[in-house]
N, C-alpha and C positions, 0 to 999 in steps of 0.2 A: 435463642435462635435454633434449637436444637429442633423445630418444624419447615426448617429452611436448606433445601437442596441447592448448592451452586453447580452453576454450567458456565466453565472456562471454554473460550469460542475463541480457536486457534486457526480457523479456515482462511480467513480473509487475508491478501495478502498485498499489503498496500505497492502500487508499481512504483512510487517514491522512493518506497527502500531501495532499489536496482540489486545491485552486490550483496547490500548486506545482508539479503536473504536469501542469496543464490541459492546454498547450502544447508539452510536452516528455517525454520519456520520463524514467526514474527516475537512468538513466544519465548524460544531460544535464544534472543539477542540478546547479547551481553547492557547492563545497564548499570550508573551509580556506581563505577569502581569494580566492585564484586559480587553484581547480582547479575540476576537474567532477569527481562522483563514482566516472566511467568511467577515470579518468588513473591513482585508486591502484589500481587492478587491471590493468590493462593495465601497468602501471608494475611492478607484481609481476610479470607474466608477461615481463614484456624482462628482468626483471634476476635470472631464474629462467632465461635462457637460451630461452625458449620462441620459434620462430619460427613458430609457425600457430596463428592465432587466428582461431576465428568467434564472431561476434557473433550471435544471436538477437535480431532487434528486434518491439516491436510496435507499438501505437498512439506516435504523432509520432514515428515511428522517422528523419525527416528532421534531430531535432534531433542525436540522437547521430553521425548519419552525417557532418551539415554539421563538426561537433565532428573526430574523428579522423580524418576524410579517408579516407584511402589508409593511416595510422599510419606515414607517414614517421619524425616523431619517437620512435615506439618500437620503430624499426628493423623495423617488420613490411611496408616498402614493398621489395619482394623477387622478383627474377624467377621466384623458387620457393619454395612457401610463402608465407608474406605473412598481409592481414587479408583477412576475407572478412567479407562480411554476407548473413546467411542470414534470407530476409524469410515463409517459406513457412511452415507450421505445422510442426511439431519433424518429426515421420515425413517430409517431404516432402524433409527434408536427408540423407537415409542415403546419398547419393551421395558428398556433400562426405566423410563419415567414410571412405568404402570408396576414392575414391582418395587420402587421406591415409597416409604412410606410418610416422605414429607408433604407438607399441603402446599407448599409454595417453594418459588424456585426464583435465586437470584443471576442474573446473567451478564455475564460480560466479553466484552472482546479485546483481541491479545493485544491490540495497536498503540490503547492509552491506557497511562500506565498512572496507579494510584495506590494511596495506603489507609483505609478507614476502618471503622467499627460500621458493621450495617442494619445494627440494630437502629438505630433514628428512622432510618429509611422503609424495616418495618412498622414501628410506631406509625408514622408518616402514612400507610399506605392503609392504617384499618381508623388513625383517624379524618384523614379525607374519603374512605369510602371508595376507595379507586380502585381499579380491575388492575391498573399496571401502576406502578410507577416510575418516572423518568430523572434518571439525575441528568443534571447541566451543569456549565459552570462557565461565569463571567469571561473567563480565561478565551482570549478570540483569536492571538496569535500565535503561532501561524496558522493560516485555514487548514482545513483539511481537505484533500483531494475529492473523495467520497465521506459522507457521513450521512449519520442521522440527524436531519434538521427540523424545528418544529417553530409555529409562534406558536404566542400562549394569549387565553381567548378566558375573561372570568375565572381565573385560577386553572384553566385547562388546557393540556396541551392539544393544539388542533394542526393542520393542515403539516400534517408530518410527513417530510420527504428525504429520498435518498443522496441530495444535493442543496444546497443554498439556492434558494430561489428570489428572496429579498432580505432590502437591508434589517427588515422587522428578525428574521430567521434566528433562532437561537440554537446553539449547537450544544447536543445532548453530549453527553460522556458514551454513551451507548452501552449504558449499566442499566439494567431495569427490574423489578422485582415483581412476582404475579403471582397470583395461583397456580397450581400445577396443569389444571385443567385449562388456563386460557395458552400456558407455553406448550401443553398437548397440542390444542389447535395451529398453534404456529408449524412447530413441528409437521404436524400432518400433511399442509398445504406447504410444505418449501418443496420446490422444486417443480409447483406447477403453478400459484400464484408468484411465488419467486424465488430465488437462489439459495436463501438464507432465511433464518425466523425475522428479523427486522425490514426485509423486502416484502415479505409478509404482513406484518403489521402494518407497512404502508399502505398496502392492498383495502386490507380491513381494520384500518384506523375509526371508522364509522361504529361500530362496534361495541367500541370499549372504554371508558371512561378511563382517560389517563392523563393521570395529575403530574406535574412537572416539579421535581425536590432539585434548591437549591443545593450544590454542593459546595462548599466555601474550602476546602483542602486543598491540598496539591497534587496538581493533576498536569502529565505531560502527555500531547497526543504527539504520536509518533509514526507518520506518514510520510517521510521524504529523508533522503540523507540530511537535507537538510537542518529540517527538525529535531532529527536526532541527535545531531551537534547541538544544538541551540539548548536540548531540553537538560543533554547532561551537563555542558559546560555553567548552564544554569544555575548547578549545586556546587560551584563552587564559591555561590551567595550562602554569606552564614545562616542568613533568614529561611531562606527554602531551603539549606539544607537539614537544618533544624525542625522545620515543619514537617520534612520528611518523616528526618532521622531520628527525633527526640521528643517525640508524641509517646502517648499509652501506645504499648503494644511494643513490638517488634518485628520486624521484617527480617526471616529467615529466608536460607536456601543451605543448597548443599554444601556441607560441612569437605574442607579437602583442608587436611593437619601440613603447615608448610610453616619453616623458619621463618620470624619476623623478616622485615625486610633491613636490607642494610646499607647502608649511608654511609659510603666512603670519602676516603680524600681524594678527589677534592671537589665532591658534590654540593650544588646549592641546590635547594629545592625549595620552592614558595609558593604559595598559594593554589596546592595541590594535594588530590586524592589520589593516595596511596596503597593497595592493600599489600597482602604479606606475599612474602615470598622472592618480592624483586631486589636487585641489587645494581644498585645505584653509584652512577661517580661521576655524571653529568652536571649539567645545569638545567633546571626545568622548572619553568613556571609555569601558572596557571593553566593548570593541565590535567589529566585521569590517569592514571596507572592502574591497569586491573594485574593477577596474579601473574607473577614468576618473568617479567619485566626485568631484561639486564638492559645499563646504557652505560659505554665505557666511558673514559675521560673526555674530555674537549667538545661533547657534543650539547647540542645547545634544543632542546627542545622549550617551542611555547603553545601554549594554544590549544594542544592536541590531543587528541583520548587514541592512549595505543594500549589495544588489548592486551590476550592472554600470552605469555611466553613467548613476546614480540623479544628481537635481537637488535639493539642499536650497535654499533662501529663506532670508533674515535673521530671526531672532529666531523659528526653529523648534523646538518642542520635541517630541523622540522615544525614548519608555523602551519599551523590551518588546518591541523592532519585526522586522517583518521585511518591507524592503521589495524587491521583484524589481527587475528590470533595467527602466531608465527610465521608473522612477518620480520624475515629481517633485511636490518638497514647497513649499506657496507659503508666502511670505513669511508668520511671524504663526500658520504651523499646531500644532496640537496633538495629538499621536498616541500614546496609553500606552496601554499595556497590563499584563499583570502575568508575571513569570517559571512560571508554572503555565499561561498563555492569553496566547501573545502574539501583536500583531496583525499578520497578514498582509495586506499590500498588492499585488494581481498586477500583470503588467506593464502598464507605461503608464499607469498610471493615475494621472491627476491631484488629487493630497489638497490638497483649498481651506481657506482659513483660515475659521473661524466667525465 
């Protein structure tokens, strides 16, 4: 893979999230316990071999950048080649592509979140002879608000649009791999055939021979709060979270050195992820803990993903929840929600007892 430029595409910004991306790009969203959504794609592209990677950011594009730095940790900190963030509108980067010296470019966008080798997928694209090619995957629920939808016509993908149009439609991953010279052309025309390079390619689908690569992995799209509940609480199946977690390779992110976490008396805690740093004396089931997580005694959490150095209170109770990074909960609160609408809490914010 070392002829393969990735371009991470952090622009779009599904209206589904509301809150959760008040402050942060889609990229930036915490995922899996203690990742950000940007780690399993970036994490793909190191362990694909890929050493040039740009970033496309846009609105709170400081959280992603504060996020991967330099991408020391995914080996893209490099006196040649390396990470790059590209902050201009898509046309204005055609510089970055013409002094790169790879012949093809894989791309992705920030919304769905995946972990693979992308080597098959070049195989795949010089032995069908394809100008582009298209991952999808069987995976239907939940829809997605916006996407790239396609049927497929003799092993080709045809009538590709930026919406479901019929029940034949199959929904792409909106990961695709080309030549450098056909993602030139996209490039070039965004912004006046359309917003973005896949608005683009809709335009001038006629064009280019592109073949549709099943992707059979795990794959979460992540468009709506409520997706985003659904896709993490997901991994707390041993099967997906296995398929993730315990494939070749490894999904990295940024390293932050924090005391294991701690389990006191007289904490139960079952059928949950946990990372380091939190300290625990609750009850909590089937549920996400991401870093530095305190919950005092008597509180009874289920169901719910509470970020980064969220604060629980004694004899709090929280079903259906989804609290962002320091938040906290005062002694005596009460927060349910239901697995069809569950409540979101943005950061900081202070939930008082009634």
């Amino acid at each position: 893979m070392k002829n393969v430029m990735g371009i991470y595409d952090d622009c779009y910004r599904p209206p589904g999230l509301g809150d959760l991306i008040k402050q942060r790009s889609p990229g930036a969203v915490p995922f899996g316990s203690k990742y950000r959504m940007v780690d399993l794609v970036l994490s793909s592209m190191s362990f694909s071999g890929i050493k040039n990677v740009g970033i496309f950011t846009g609105e709170y594009s400081g959280s992603i950048i504060n996020h991967v730095k330099a991408g020391k940790e995914w080996g893209l900190l490099r006196s040649k080649d390396g990470l790059f963030m590209l902050t201009s509108p898509y046309r204005e980067n055609l510089d970055y592509l013409d002094r790169s010296s790879e012949e093809y470019v894989l791309y992705s966008r920030s919304h769905i979140v995946y972990f693979t080798d992308y080597t098959p997928i070049k195989h795949f694209l010089h032995e069908k002879e394809a100008d582009i090619v298209l991952a999808y995957t069987h995976h239907f629920e939940p829809p997605l608000e916006n996407g790239l939808y396609f049927t497929m016509d003799e092993g080709k993908a045809t009538s590709l649009s930026m919406k479901k149009e019929s029940e034949q439609s199959l929904r792409s991953m909106e990961m695709l791999m080309m030549k450098k010279e056909i993602f030139r052309e996209l490039l070039e025309e965004s912004g006046i055939l359309g917003e973005n390079p896949l608005e683009v390619l809709v335009k001038k689908q006629e064009k280019y021979k592109i073949v549709p690569y099943l992707y059979k992995g795990y794959v979460a799209y992540v468009d709506s709060i409520a997706a985003y509940y659904e896709e993490n609480m997901s991994l707390l199946e041993e099967r997906l979270w296995e398929d993730l977690f315990k494939g070749p390779g490894s999904i990295i992110t940024i390293r932050n050195d924090e005391a294991p976490t701690k389990y006191l008396s007289p904490s139960n805690v079952r059928n949950t992820l946990v990372t380091e740093g939190c300290i625990l004396k609750g009850e909590i089931e089937n549920s996400m803990l991401f870093r530095g997580v305190k919950v005092k005694s008597g509180s009874k959490i289920r169901n719910s993903i509470i970020m980064q150095k969220a604060e629980i209170g004694r004899n709090v109770v929280l079903e259906y929840c989804i609290l962002d990074k320091d938040v906290k909960v005062e002694s005596g609160a009460k927060v349910i929600g239901t697995p069809e609408e569950p409540i979101f809490i943005g950061k900081k914010v202070v939930v008082e007892a009634e």
